[in-house]
MMTF fields as JSON, N, C-alpha, C and O atoms, coordinates in Angstrom:
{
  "mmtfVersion": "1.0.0",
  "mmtfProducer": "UNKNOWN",
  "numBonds": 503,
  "numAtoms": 504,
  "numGroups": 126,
  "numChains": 1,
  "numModels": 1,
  "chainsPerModel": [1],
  "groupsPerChain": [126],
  "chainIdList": ["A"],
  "bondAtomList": [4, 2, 8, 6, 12, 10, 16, 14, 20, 18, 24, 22, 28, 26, 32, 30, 36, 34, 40, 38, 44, 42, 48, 46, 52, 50, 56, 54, 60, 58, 64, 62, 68, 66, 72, 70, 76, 74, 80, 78, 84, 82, 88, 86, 92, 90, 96, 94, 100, 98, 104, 102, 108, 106, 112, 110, 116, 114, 120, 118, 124, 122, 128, 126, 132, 130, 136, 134, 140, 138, 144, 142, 148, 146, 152, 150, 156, 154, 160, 158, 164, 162, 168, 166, 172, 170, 176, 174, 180, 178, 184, 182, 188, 186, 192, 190, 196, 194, 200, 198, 204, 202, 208, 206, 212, 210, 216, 214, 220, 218, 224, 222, 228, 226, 232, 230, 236, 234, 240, 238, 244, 242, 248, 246, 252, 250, 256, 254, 260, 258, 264, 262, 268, 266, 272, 270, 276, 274, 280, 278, 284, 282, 288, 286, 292, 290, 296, 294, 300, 298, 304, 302, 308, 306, 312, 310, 316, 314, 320, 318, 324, 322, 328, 326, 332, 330, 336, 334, 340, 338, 344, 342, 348, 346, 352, 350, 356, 354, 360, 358, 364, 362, 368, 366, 372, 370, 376, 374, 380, 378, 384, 382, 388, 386, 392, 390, 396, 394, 400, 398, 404, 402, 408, 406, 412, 410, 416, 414, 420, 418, 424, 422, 428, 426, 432, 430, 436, 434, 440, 438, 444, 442, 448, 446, 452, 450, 456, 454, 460, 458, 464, 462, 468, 466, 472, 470, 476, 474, 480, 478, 484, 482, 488, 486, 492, 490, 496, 494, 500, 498],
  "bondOrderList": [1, 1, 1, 1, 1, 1, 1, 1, 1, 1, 1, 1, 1, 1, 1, 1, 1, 1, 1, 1, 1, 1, 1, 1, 1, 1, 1, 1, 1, 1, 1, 1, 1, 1, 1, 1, 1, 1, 1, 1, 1, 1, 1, 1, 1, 1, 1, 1, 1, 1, 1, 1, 1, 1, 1, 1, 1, 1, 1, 1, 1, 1, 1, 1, 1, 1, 1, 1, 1, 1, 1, 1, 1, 1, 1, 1, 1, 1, 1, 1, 1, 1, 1, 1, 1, 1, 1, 1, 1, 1, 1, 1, 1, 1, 1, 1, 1, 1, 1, 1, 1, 1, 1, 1, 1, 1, 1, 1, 1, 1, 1, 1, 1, 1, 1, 1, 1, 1, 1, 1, 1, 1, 1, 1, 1],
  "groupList": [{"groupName": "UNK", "atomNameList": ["N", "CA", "C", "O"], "elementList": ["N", "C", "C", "O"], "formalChargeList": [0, 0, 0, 0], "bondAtomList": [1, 0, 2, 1, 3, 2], "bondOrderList": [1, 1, 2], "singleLetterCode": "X", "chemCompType": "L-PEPTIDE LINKING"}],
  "groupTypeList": [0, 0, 0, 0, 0, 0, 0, 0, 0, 0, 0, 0, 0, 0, 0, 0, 0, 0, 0, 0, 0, 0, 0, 0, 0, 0, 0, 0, 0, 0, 0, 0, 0, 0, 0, 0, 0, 0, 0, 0, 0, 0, 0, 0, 0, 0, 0, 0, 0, 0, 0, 0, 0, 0, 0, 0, 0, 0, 0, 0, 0, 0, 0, 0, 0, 0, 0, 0, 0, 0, 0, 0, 0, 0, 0, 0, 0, 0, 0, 0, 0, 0, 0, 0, 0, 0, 0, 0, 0, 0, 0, 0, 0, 0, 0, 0, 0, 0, 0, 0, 0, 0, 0, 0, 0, 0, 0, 0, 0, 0, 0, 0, 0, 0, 0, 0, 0, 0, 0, 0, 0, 0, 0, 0, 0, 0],
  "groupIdList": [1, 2, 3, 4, 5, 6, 7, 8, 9, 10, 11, 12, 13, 14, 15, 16, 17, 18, 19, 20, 21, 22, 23, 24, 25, 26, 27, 28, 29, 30, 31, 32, 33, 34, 35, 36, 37, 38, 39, 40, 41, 42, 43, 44, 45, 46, 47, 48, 49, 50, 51, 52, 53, 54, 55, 56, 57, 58, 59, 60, 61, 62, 63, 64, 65, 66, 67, 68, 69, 70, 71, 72, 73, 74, 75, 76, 77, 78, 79, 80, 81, 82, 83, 84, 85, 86, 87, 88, 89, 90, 91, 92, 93, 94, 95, 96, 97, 98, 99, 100, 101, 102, 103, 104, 105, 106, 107, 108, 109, 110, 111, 112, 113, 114, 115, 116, 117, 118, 119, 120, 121, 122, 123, 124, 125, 126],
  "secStructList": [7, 2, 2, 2, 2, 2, 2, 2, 2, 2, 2, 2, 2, 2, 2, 2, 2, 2, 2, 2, 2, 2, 2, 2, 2, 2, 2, 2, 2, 2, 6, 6, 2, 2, 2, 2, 6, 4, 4, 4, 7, 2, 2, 2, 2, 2, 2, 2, 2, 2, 2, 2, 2, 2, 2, 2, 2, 2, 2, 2, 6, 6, 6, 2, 2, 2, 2, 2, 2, 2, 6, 6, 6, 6, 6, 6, 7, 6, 6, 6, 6, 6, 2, 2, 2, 2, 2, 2, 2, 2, 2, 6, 6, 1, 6, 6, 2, 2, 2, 2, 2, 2, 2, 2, 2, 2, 2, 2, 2, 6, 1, 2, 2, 2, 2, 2, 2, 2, 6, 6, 7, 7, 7, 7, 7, 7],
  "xCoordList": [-9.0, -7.655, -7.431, -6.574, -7.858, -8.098, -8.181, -7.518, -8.877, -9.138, -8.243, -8.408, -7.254, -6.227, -5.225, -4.397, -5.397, -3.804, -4.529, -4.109, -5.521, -5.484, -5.759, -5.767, -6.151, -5.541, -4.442, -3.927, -3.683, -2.179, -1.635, -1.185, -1.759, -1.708, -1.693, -0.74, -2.949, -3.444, -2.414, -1.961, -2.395, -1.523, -0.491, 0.057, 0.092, 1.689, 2.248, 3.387, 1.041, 0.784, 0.858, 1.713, -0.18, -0.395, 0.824, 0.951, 1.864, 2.773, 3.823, 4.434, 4.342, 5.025, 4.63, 5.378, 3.679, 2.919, 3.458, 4.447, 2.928, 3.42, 4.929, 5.176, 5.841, 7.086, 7.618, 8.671, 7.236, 6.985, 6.753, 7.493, 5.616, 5.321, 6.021, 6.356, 6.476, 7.561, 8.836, 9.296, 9.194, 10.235, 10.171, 11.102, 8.791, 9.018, 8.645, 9.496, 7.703, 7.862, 8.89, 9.031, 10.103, 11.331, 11.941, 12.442, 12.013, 12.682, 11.998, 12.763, 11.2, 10.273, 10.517, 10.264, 10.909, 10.864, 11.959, 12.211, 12.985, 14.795, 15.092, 16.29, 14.514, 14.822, 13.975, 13.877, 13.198, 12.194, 12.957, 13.01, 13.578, 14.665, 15.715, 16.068, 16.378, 17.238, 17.143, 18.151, 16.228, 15.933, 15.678, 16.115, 14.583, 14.657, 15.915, 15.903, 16.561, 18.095, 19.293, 20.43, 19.054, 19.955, 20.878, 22.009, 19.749, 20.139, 20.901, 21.596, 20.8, 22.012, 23.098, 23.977, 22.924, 24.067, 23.681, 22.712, 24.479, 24.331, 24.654, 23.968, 25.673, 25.954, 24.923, 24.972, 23.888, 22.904, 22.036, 21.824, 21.753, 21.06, 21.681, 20.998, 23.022, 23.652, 23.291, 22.754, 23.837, 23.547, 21.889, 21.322, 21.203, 20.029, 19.63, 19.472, 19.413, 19.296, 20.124, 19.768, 21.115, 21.439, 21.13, 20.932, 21.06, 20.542, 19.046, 18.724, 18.387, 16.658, 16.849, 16.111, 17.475, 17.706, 17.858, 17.188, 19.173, 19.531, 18.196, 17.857, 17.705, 16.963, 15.579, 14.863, 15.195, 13.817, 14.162, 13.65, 15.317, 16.024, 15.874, 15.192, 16.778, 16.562, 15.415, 15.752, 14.339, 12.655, 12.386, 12.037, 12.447, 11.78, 12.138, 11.424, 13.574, 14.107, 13.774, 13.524, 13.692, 13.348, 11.812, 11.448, 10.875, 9.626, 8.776, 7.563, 9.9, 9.355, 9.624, 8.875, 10.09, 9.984, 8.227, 7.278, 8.253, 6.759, 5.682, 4.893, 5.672, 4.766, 4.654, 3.738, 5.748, 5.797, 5.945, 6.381, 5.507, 5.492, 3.651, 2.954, 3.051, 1.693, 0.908, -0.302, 1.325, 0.717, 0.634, -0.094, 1.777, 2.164, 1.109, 0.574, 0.923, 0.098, -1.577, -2.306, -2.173, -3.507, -3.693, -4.821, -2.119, -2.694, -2.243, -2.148, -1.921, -1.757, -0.757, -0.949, 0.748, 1.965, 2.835, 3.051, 3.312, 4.129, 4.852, 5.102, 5.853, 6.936, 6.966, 7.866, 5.424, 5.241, 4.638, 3.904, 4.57, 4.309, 5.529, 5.372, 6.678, 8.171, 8.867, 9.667, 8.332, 8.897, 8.207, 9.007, 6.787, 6.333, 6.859, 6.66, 7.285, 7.757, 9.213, 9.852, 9.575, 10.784, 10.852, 11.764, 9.728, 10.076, 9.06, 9.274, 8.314, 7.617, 8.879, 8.934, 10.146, 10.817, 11.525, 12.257, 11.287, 11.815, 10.865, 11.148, 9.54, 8.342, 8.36, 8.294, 8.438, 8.78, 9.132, 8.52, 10.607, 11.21, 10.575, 10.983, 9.537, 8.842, 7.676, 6.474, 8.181, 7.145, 6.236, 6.588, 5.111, 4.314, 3.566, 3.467, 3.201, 2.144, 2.936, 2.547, 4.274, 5.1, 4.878, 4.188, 5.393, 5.434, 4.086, 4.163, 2.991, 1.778, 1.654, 1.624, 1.535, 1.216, 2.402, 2.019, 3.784, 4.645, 4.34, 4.58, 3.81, 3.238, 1.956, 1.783, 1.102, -0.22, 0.327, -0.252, 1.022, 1.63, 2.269, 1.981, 3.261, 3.798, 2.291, 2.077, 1.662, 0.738, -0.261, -0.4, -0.778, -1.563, -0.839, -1.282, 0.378, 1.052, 1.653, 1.656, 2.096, 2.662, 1.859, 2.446, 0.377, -1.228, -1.089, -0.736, -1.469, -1.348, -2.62, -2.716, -3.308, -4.353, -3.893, -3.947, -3.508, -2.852, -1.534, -1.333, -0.68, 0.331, -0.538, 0.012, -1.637, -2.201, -2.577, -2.574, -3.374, -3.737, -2.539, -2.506, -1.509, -0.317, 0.293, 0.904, 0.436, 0.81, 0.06, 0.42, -1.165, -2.565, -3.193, -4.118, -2.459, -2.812, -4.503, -5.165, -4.62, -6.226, -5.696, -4.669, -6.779, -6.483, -7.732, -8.891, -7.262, -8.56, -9.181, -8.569, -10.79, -11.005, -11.207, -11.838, -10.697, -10.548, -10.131, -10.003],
  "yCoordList": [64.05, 63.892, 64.738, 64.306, 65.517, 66.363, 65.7, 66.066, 64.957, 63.943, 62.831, 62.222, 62.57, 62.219, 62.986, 62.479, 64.006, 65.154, 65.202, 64.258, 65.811, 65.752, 64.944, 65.205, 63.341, 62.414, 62.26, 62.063, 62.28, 61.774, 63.222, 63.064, 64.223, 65.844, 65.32, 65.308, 64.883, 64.671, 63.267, 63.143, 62.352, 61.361, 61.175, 60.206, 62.256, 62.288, 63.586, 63.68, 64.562, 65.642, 64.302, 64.009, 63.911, 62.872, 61.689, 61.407, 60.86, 60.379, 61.171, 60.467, 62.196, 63.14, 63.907, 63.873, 64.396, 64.123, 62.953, 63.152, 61.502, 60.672, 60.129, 59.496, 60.466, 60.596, 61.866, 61.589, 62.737, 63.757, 63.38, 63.841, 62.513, 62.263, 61.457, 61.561, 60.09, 59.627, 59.664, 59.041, 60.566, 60.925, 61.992, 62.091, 62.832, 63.325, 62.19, 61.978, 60.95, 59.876, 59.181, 58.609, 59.061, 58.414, 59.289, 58.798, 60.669, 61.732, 61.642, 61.489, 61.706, 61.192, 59.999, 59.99, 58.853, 57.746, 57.864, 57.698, 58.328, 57.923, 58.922, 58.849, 60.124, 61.05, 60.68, 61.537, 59.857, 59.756, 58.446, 58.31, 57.445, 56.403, 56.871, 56.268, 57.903, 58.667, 59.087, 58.894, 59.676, 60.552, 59.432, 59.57, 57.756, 57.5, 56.564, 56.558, 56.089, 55.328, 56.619, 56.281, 57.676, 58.876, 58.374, 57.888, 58.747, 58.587, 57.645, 57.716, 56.391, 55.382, 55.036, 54.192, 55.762, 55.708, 57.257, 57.269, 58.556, 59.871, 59.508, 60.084, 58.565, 58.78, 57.909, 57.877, 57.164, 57.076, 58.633, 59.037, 59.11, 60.354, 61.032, 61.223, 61.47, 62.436, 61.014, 61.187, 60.008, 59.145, 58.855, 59.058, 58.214, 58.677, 59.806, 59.732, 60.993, 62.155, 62.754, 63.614, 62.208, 62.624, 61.372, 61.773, 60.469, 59.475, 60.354, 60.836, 60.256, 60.656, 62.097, 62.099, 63.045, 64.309, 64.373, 65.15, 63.215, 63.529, 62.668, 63.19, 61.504, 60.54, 61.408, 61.145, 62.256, 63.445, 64.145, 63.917, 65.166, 66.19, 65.628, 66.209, 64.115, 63.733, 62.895, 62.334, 62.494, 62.474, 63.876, 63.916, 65.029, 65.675, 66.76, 67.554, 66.423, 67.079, 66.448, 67.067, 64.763, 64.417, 64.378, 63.951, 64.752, 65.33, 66.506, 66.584, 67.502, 68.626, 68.622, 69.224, 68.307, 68.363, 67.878, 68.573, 66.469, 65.917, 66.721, 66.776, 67.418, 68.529, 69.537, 69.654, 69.965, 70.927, 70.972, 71.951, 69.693, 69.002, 68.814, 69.182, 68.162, 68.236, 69.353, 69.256, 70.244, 71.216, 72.624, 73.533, 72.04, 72.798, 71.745, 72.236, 70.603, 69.752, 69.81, 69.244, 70.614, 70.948, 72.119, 72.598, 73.04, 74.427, 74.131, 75.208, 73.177, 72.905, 73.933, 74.584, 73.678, 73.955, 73.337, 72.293, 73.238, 72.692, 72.455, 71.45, 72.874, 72.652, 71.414, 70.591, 71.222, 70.193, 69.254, 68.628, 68.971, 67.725, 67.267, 66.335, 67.751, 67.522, 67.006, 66.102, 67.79, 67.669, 66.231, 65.373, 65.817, 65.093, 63.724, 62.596, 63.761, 62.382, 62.304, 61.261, 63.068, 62.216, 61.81, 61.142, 62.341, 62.079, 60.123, 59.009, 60.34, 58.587, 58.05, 57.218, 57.848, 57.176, 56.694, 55.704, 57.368, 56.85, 55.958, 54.858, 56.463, 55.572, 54.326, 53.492, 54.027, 52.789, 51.475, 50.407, 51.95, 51.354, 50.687, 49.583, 51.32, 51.053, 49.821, 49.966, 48.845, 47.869, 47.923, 48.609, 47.102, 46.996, 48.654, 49.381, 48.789, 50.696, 51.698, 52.189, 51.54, 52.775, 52.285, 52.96, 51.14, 51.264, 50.959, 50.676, 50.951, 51.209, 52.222, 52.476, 53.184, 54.479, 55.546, 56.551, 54.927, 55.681, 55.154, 55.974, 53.849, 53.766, 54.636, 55.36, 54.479, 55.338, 56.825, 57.657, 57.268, 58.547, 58.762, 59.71, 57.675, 58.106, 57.931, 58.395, 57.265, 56.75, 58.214, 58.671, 58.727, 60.073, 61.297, 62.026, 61.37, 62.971, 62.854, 63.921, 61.808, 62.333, 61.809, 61.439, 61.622, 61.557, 63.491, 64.585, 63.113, 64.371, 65.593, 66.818, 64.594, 65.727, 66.297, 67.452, 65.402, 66.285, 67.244, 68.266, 66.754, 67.917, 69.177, 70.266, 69.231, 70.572, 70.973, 72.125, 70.887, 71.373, 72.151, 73.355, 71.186, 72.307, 73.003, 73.873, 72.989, 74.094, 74.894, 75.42, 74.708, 75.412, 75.439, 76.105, 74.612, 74.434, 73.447, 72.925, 73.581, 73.027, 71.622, 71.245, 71.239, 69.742, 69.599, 69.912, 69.086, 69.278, 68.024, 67.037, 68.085, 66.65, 66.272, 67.003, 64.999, 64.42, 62.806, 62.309],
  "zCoordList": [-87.268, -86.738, -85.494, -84.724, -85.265, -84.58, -83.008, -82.037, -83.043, -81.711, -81.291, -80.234, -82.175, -82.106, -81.215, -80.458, -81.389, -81.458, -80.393, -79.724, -79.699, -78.282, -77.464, -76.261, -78.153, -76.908, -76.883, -75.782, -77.978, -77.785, -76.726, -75.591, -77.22, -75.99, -74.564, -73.785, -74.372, -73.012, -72.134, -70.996, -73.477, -72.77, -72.716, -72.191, -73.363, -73.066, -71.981, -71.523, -71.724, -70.591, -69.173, -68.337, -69.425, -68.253, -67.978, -66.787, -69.056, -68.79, -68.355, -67.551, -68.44, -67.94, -66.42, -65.442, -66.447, -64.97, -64.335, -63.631, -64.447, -63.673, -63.295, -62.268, -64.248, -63.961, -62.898, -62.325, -62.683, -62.457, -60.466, -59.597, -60.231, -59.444, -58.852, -57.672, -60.005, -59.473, -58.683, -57.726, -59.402, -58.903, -57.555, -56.756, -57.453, -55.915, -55.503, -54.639, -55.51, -54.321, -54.115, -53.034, -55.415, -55.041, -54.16, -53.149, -54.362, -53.525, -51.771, -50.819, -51.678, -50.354, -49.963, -48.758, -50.334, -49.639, -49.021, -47.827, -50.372, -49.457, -48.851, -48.575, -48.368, -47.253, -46.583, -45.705, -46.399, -45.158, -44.367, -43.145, -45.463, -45.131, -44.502, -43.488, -44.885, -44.405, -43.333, -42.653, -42.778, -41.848, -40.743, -39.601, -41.345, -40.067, -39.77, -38.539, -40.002, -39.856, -39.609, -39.28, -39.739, -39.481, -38.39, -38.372, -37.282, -35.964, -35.548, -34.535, -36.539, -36.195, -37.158, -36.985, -38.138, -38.989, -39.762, -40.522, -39.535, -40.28, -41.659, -42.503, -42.153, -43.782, -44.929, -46.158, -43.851, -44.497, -45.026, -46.17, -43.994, -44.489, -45.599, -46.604, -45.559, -46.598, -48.372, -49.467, -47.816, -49.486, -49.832, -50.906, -48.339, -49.327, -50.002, -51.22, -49.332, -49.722, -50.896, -51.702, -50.817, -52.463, -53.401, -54.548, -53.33, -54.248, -54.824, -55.91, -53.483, -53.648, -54.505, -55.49, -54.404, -55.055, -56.26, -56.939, -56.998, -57.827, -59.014, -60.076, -58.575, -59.042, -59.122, -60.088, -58.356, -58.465, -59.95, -61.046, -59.54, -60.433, -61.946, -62.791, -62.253, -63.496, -63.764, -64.806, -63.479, -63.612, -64.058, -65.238, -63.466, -63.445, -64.698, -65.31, -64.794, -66.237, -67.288, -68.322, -67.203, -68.667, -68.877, -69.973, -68.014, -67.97, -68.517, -68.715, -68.722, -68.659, -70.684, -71.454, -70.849, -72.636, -72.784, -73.148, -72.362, -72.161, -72.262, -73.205, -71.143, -70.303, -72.028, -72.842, -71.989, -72.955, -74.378, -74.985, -75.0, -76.171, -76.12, -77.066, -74.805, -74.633, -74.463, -74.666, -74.174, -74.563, -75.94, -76.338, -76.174, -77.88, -78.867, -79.861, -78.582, -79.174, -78.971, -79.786, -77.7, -77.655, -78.016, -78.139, -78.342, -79.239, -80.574, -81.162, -81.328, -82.314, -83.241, -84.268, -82.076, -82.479, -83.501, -82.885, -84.297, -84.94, -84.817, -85.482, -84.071, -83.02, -82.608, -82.782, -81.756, -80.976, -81.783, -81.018, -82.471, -83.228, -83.941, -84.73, -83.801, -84.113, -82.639, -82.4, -81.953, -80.487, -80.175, -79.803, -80.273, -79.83, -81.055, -80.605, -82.035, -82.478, -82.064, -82.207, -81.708, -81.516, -79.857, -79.368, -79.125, -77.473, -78.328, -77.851, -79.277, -79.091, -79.463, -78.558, -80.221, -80.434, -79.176, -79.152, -78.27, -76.762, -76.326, -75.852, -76.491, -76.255, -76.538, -75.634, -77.641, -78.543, -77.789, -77.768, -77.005, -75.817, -74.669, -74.311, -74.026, -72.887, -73.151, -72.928, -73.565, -74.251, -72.685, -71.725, -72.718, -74.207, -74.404, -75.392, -73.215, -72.912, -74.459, -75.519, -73.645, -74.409, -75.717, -76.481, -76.112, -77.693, -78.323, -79.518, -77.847, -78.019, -78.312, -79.516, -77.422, -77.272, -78.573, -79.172, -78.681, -79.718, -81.07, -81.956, -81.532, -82.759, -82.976, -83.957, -81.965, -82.74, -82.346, -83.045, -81.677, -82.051, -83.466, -84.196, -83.799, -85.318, -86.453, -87.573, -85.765, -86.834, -87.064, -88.198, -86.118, -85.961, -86.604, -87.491, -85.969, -86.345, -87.936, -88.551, -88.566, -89.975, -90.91, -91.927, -90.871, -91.706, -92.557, -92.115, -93.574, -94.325, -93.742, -93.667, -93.472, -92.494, -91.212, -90.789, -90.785, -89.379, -89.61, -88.955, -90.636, -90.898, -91.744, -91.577, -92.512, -92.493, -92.015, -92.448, -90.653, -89.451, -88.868, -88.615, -88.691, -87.972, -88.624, -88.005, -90.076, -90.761, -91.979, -93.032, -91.283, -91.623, -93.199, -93.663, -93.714, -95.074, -95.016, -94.12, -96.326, -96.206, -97.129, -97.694, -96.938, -97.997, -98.878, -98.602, -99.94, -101.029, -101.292, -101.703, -100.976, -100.977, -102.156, -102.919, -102.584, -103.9, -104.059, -105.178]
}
């Protein structure tokens, strides 16, 4: 199970990453839009630029749980294997990738082997 918990780690580190990115290239396009139409209309610049700002800002906030759910999950936090089912129930949503990726997440993290791993109990084979 073990190999589970850190692909699902790695790929929800890495989906958060790419939102992440997203959103500075949304932030980059519409100030670069901004900047070049400025010169003939200024209140383009001030609305792209806050469009592009605020649209970075919230990417980059609902990211960072991600980030930090994936890595409580490659040190085999407990936390983060709480943290990390409930960010898949958002997953779920994003057919088809996302709710791919949030079933074999529920399917991996609440296996009785993987909850003794994070709360270090042993399991008795039988």
């Amino acid at each position: 199970m073990k190999s589970h918990i850190t692909i699902i780690g790695i790929i929800r580190i890495g989906l958060s990453a790419f939102w992440v990115l997203s959103g500075c290239l949304v932030f980059f396009i519409l100030w670069g839009i901004g900047l070049g139409v400025g010169s003939e209309d200024p209140t383009a610049l001030t609305v792209l630029g806050t469009i592009g700002s605020l649209v970075g800002i919230f990417l980059l906030i609902l990211s960072i749980p991600g980030i930090i759910a994936g890595v409580g999950l490659l040190k085999y936090k407990n936390w983060a294997r709480y943290l990390t089912l409930i960010l898949a129930v958002f997953d779920l949503f994003m057919f088809p990738v996302g709710t791919a990726y949030g079933i074999y997440t529920f399917w991996a993290l609440v296996q009785e082997e993987t909850v003794a791993i994070f709360t270090g109990e042993e399991i008795e084979a039988g």
